[in-house]
N, C-alpha and C positions, 0 to 999 in steps of 0.2 A: 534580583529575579532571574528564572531562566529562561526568559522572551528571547532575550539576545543572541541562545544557543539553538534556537528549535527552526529548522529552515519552515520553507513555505511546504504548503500540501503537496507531494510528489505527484499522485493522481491528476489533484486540478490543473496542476504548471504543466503537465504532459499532453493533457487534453487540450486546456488555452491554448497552450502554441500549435499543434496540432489541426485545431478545427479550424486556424486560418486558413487551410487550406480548400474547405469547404465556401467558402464566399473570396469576390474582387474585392469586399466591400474593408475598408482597415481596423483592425484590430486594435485593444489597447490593452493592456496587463500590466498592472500594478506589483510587482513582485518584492516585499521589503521584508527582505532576510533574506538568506543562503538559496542557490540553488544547490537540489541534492544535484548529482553525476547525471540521472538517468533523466532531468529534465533537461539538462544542457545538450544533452543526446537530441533528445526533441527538438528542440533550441535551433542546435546546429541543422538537423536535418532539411529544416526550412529552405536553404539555399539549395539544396538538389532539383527544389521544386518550381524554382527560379522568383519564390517571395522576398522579399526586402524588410532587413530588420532594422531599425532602426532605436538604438536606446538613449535613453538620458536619465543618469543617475537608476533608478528603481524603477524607470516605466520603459516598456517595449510596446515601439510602435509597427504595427505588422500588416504588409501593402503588395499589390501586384496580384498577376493573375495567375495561377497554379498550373505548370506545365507539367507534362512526363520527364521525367529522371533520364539524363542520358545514360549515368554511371549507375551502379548498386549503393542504395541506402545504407551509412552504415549506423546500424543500431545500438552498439555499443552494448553494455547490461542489459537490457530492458525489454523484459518483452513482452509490457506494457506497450512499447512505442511499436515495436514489430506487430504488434496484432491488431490497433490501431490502426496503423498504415497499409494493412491488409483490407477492412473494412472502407476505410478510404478509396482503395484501389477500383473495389465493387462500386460506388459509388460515382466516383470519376469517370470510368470507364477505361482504365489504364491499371496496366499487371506492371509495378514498379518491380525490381530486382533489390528484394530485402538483403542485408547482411549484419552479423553480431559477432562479440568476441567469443573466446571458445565456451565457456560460460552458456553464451546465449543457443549457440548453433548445435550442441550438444542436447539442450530439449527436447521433448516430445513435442511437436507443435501437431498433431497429429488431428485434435479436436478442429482446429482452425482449417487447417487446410479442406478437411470433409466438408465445412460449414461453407466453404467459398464455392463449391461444387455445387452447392442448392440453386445458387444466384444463376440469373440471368435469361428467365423466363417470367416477368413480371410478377405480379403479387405472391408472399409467399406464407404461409401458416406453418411453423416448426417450432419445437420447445430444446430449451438448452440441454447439449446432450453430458453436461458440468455445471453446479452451480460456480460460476466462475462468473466475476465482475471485467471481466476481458472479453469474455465470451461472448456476456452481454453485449456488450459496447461493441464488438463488431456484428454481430446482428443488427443493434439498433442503426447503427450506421447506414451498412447494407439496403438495410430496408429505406433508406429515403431515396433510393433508386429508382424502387416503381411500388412502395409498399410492402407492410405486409403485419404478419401478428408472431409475438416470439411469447411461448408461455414458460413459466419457471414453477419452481419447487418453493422458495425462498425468496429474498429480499439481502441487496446484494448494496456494496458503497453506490451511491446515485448521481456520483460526477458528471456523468455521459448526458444522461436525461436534464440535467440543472443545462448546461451547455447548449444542447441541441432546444430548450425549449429559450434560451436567450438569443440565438440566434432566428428566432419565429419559425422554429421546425412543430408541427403540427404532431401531438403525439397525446395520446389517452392510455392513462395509467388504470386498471384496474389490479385488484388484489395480487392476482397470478398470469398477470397477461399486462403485455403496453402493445398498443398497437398506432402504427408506424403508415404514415401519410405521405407519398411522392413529396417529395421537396424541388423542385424547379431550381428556384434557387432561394439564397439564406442570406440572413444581415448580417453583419459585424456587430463589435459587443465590446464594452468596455468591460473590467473586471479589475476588484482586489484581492490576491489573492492570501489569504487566512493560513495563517500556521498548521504543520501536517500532525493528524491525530496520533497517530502511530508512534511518530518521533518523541511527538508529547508525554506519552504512555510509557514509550523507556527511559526519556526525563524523569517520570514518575519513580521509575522503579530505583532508577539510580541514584534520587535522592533517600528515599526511604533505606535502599541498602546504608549508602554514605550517614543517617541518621539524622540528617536534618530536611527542617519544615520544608514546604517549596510552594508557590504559586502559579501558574501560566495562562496566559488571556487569548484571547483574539484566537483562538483553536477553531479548524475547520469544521463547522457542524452538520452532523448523518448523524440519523440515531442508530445506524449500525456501527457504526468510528466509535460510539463513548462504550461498546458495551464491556470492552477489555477491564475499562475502569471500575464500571460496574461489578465486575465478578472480582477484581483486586479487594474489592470493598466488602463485596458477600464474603470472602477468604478470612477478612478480621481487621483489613489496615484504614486506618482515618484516613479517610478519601472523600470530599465532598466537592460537588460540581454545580455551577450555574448557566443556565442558556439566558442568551439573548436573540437577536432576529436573524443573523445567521454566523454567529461563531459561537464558542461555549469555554468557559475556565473554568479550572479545576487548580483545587489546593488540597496541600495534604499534613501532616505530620508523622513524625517515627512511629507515635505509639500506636501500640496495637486495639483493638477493641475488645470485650470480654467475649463477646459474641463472633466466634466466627465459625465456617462451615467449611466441608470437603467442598471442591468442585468439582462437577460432570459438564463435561460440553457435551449436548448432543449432538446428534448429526445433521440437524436444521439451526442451530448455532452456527458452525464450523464456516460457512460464510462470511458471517459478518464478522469474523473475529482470525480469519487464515493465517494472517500474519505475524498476530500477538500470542498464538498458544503457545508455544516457547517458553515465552517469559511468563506466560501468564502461570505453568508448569510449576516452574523453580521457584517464581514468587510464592507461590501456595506452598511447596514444598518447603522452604526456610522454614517458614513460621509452624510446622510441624503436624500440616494438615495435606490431605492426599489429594490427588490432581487424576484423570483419568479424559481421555477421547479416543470416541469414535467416529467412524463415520468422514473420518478425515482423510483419504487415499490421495486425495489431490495435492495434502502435502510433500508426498515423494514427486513430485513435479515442479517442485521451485528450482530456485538457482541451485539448491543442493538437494539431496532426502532430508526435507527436514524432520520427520519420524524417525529416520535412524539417525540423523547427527544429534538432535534432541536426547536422545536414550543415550546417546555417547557422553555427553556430556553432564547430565542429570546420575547415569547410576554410581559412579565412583562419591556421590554424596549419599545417592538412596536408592532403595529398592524402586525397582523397576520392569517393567515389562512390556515388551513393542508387540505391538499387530500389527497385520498388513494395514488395516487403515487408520490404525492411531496408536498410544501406549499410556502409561499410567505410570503413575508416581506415589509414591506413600513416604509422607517425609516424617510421622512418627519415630522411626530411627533416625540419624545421621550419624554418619561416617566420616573420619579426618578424610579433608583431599591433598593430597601427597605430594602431586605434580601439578604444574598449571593444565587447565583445557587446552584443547588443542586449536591452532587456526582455523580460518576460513576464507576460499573465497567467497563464499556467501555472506552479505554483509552481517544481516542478522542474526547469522551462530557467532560470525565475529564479536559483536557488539554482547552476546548471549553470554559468549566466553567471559569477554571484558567481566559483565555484572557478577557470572559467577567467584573469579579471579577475586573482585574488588570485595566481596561476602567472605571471602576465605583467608584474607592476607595476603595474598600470591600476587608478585607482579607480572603486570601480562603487558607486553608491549604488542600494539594495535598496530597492523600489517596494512593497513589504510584502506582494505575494502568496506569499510561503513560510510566512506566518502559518495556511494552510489546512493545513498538516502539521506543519513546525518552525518554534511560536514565538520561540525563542531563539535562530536561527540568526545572528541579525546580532551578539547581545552573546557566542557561542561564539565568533564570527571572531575576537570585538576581545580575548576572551580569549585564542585563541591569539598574538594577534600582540604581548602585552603580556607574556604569564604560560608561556604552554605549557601542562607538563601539572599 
């Protein structure tokens, strides 16, 4: 099986360790699998803040009371953990001195910063000015300061809100609105933390390339995480998925269905699905059906342009066509590819590269930036390409 290669949820492991800092009260987190890079960032940045970690085997035990940083946080990839720590700050009551590598510091953090300017006149009503699941979460954060209400367009990953309502943070969810309660103070929380969707998703994809069956369990469950899977499925591939009370698995096989269709993400999709259109792209395109989004600008704002490294990489197979907010694919034709894809330090073009390489013949040797999500992604390949399932 590929359980043993699919680390834990990067999201939850970033919030767990993170929202210790929000309560004296200790902490417990269950972690059994890999940390990706950008939780260990987390991880570490606990001691800036003068908390106590304390491990055995797979559980971290997390204690003490959360002081200001004398030095600058250094955030490593993530700016997950930078935007968080942001949100945190408002909350605290303390402006920590964030830091990241060039990767990180090189962003637009632009959204954020305007958002921290709202704070610090008690209760506040504002709507996300990005459907952004970062964005969120420092809003929701923020507002446990003195309150307030944040409304949305969409429905975004729900890490933050699972979190803050285990810790007895007071919060009311309705359709396009959560609104957000003074919090005094908050409990600690035990936690297991459930295999990451995402990673799961390119386990998927990489076994379906490599042509054998595959199964995976204990997956973290949002029903915005499975939707990647979902439209892999709509596209034509045997894909079937089960839930339980809070993770979900998913198995698959090579063959194709008779049934399969073009995919459109719209622009009320492009949320819950930000990180997988990539792959979601090429996959559709292999099997000779056309791929197409819009409404997706906010992907020129990850670790790389993923709209233009995505076209970079997709049209030497197929036709293709970028927009400012998204691009299209039509994989009716295909074209020999010649030369390998190109690097990345973005993990995910990296890992993009790898599948498309592993589809074509081409060997492509993996420059170790997928180690910031999937540590095991290079020994899963060599297990598929040796063992299967």
């Amino acid at each position: 099986m590929l359980n043993d290669f699919i680390p834990i949820d990067k999201s939850s492991a970033i919030r767990a360790f993170l929202f210790s800092l929000l309560t004296e009260r200790e902490i417990e987190i269950t972690a059994d699998g890999e940390l990706p890079l950008d939780a260990v960032s987390a991880l570490e940045s606990l001691e800036f803040f003068g908390k106590k970690v304390r491990k055995n085997g797979n559980l971290f035990k997390i204690s003490g009371k959360t002081g200001k940083p004398d030095t600058p946080v250094f955030c490593g990839n993530s700016a997950t953990l930078m935007h968080i720590l942001m949100g945190l700050g408002v909350y605290l009551g303390f402006d920590p001195e964030l830091t990241g590598d060039e990767s990180l510091m090189s962003r637009n953090h632009g959204d954020f910063y305007d958002a921290k300017k709202l704070y610090g006149s008690g209760f506040l009503e504002t709507a996300l000015t990005k459907e952004s699941a970062q964005l969120k979460s420092f809003h929701l954060i923020s507002m446990l300061k003195s309150g307030g209400k944040l409304h949305f367009k969409y429905r975004t990953r729900r890490n933050t809100e699972d979190f803050l309502l285990k810790m007895g943070a007071e919060i009311v969810e309705n359709e396009n609105m959560i609104t957000v309660f003074p919090a005094g103070s908050l409990n600690g929380f035990s936690v297991s933390l459930k295999k990451d969707p995402s990673s799961a998703f390119i386990a998927a994809c990489a076994s379906l390339i490599c042509e054998k069956p595959f199964e995976i369990s204990d997956i973290y469950l949002d029903k915005t995480r499975i939707v990647p899977l979902i439209l892999l499925r709509n596209a034509g591939y045997d894909i079937n998925m089960s839930e339980e009370k809070d993770s979900f698995s998913v198995a698959g096989t090579p063959k194709l269905c008779d049934i399969g269709r073009n995919i459109e993400i719209l622009e009320n999709q492009v949320p819950e699905i930000i990180d997988e259109i990539p792959f979601i792209a090429f996959m559709t395109a292999r099997i000779g059906k056309s791929f197409s989004v819009k409404g997706a600008k906010w992907l020129r704002n990850k670790e790389s342009d993923r709209i233009e490294e995505s076209v970079k990489r997709l049209s030497p197979l197929f036709e293709t066509a970028e927009y400012e907010d998204g691009f299209a694919v039509c994989g009716s034709v295909r074209k020999i590819l010649k030369t390998e894809p190109q690097h990345s330090s973005d993990h995910r073009m990296e890992m993009l590269s790898a599948l498309i390489s592993i589809d074509n013949g081409i060997d492509f040797k993996m420059n170790g930036s997928h180690r910031i999500s999937f540590p095991l992604f290079c020994e899963m390949i060599e297990f598929l390409r040796k063992n299967g399932r």
